[in-house]
NUDOVEX-238738 format. One record per residue (C-alpha): residue number from 1; residue in one letter; chain; x, y, z. Coordinates in Angstrom, 3 decimals, always signed. Layout:
N
pos / code / unit / px / py / pz
NUM / a / A / X / Y / Z
...
This chain:
184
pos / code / unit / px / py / pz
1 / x / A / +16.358 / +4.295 / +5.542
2 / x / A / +14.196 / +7.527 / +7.235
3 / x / A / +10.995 / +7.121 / +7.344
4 / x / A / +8.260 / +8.633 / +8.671
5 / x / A / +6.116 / +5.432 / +8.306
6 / x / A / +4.329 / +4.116 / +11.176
7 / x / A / +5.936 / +0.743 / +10.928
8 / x / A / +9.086 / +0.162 / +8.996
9 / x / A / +10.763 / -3.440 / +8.329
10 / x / A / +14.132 / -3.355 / +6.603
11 / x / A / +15.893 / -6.988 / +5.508
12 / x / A / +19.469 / -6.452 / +4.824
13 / x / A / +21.197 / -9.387 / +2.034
14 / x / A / +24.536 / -10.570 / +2.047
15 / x / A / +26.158 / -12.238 / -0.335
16 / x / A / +29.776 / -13.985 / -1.009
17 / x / A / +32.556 / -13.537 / +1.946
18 / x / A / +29.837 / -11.621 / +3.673
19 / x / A / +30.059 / -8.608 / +0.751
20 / x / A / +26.549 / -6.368 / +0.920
21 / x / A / +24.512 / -7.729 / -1.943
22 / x / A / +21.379 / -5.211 / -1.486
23 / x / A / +18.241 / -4.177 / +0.912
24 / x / A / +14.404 / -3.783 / +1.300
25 / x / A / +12.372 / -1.576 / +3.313
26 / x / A / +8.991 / -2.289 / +3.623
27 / x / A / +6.623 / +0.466 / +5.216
28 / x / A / +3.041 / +0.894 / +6.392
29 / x / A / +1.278 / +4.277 / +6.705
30 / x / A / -1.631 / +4.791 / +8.259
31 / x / A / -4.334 / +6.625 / +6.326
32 / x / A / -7.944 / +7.535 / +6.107
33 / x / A / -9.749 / +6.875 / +2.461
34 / x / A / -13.433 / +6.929 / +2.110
35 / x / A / -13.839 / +7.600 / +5.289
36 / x / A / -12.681 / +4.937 / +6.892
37 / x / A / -9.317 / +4.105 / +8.203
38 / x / A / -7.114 / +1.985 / +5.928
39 / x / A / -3.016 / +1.020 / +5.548
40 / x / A / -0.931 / +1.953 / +3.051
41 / x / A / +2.199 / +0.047 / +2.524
42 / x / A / +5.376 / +0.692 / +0.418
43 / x / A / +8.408 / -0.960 / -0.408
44 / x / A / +11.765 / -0.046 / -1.618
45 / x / A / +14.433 / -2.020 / -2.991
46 / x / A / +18.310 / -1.739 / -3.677
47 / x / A / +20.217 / -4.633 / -5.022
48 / x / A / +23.514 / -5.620 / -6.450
49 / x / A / +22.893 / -6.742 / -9.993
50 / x / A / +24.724 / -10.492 / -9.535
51 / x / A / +22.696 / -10.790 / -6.760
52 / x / A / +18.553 / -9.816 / -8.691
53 / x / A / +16.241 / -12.912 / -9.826
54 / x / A / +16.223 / -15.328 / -6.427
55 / x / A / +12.783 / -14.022 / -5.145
56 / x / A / +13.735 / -13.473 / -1.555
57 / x / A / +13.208 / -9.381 / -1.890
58 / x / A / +10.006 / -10.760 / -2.962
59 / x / A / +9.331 / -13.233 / -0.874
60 / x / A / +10.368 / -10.621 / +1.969
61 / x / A / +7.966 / -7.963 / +0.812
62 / x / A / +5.409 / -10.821 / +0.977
63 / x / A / +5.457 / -11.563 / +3.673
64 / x / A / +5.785 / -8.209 / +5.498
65 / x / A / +2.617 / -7.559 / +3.892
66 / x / A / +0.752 / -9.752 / +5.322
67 / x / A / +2.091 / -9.161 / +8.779
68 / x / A / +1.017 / -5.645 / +8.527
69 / x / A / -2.831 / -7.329 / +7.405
70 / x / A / -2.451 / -8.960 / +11.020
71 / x / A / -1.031 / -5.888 / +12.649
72 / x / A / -3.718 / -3.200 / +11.320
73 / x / A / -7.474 / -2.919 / +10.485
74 / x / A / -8.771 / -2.097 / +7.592
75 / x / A / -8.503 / -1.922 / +3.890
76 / x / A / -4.960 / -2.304 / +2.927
77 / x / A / -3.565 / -1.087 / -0.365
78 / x / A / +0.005 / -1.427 / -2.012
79 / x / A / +1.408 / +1.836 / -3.322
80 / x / A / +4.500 / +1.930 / -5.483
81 / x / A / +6.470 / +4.664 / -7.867
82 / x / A / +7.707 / +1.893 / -9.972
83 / x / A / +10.997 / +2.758 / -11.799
84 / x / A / +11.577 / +0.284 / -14.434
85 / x / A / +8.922 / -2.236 / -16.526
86 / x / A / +10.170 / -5.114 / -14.918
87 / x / A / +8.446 / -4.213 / -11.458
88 / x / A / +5.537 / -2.965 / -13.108
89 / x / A / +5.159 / -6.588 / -15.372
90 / x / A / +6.077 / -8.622 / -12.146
91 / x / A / +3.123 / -7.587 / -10.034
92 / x / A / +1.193 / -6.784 / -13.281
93 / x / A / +1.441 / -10.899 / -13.411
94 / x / A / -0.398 / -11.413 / -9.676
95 / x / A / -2.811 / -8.633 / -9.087
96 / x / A / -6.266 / -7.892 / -10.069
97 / x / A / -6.998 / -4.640 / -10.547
98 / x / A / -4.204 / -3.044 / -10.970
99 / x / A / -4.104 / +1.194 / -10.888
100 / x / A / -2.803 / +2.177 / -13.464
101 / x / A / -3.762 / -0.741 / -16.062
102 / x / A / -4.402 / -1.054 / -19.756
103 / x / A / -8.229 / -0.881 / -20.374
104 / x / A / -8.646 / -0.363 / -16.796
105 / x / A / -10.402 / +2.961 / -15.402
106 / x / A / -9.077 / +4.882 / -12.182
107 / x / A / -12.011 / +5.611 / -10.280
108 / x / A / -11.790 / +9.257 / -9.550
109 / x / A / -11.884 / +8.586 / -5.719
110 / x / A / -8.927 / +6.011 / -5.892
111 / x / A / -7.265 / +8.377 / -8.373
112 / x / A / -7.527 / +11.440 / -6.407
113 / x / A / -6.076 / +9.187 / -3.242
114 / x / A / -3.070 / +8.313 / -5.101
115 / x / A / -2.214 / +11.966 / -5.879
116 / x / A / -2.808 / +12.686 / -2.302
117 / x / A / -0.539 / +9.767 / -1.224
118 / x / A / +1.817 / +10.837 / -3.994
119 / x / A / +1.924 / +14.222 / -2.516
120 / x / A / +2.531 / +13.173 / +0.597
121 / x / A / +5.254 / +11.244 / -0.192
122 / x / A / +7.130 / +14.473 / -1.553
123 / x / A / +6.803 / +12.706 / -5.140
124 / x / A / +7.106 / +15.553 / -7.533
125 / x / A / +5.156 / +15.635 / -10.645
126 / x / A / +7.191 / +15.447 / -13.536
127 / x / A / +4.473 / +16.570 / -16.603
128 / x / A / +1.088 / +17.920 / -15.050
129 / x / A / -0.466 / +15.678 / -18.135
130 / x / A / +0.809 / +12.652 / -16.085
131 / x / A / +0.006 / +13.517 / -12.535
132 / x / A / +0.757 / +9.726 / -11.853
133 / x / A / +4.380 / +10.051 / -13.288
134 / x / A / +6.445 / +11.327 / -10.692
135 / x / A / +10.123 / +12.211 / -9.717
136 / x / A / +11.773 / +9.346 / -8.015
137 / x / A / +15.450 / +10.474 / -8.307
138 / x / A / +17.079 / +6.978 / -9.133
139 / x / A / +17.178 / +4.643 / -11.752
140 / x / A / +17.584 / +0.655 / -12.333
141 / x / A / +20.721 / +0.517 / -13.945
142 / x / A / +20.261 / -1.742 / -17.341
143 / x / A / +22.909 / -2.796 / -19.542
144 / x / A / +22.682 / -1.418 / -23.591
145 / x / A / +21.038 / -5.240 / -24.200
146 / x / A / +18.429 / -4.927 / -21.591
147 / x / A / +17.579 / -1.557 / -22.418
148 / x / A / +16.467 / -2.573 / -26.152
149 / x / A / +14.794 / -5.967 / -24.376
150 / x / A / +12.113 / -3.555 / -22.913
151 / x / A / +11.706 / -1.131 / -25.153
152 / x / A / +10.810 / -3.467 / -27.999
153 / x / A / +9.207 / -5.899 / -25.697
154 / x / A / +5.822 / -7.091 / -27.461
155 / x / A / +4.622 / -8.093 / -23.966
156 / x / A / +1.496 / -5.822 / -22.324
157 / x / A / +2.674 / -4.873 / -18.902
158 / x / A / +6.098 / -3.324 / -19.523
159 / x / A / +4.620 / -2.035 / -23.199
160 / x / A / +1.760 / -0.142 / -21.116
161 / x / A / +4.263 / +0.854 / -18.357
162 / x / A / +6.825 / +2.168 / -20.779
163 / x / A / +4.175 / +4.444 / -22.667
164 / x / A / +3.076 / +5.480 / -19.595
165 / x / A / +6.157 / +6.531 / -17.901
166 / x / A / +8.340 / +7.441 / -21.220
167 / x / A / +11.032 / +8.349 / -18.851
168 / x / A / +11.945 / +5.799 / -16.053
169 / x / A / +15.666 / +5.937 / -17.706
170 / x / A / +15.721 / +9.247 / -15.762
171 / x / A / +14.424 / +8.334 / -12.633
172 / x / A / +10.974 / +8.982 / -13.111
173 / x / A / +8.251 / +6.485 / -11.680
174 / x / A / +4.969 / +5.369 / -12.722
175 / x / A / +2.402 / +5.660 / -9.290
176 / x / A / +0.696 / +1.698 / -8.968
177 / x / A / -1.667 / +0.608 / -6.640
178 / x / A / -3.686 / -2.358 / -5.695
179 / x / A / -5.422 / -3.189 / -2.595
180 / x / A / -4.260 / -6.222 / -0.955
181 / x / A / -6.432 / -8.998 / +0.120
182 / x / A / -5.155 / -12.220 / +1.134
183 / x / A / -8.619 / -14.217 / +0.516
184 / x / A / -8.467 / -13.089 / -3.138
């Protein structure tokens, strides 16, 4: 994992007879948005299928993120380039507001910050229509079943996410953000 993050945590998972079951990275960026200093933090993810649904990425990613509320000052927001429904419904469950959201406006300071972040990130834009659709380069792969599970899914998240980011089968992610406050 390269990074160019100012603090990177990585938790590597091993599974049965000691066989690689997956990793997460967990970065913080320092940043400056509305004039004042704030952190920036990002996650990625790569996990054997038999080995997705036990929470500890989660609980990992957790709790990294609070550590980096006790390491740095500031406002602290979450930035992802989610590839696939699921991790856009998951945290679609827990946080309030949510960038991008059904019914929910981007203010055009917080939405001009994302394409900046975006941009610094080397995210490409995929369709300048959806500047906050951008070119991740790898996919979650689902199984023929699965696929069909989310794109007839009734439920809001993944529905919104899906119509927003028409693509994620090709490695294309939707930009989300939420600031992160732990007495929320």
């Amino acid at each position: 994992v390269q990074s160019p993050a100012d603090k990177t945590r990585i938790r590597v998972s091993y599974g049965e007879g000691g066989e690689l079951a997956g990793y997460v990275a967990v970065h913080a960026f320092r940043r400056t948005f509305r004039g004042e200093q704030c952190t920036v933090t990002r996650a990625e993810a790569g996990l054997r299928r038999r080995y997705r649904g036990d929470g500890a990425m989660a609980t990992f990613v957790l709790s990294q993120l609070l550590k980096t509320q006790w390491d740095y000052e500031g406002a602290h927001y979450y930035l992802g380039c989610l590839v696939h429904p699921s991790s856009y419904a998951f945290i679609a469950r827990g946080v309030d507001p949510l960038w991008p959201a059904p019914g929910v406006e981007i203010p055009a300071d917080l939405h001009a910050f994302m394409l900046e972040l975006a941009d610094s990130f080397h995210l490409e834009v995929i369709d300048p229509a959806r500047p906050l659709v951008r070119r991740v380069g790898w996919i979650t792969r689902d199984t023929e079943v699965e696929r069909r599970y989310w794109q007839s899914t009734d439920h809001k998240a993944p529905r919104y996410f899906i119509e927003q980011n028409p693509g994620y089968g090709s490695g294309h992610g939707l930009l989300t953000l939420f600031q992160i406050d732990p007495a929320a």
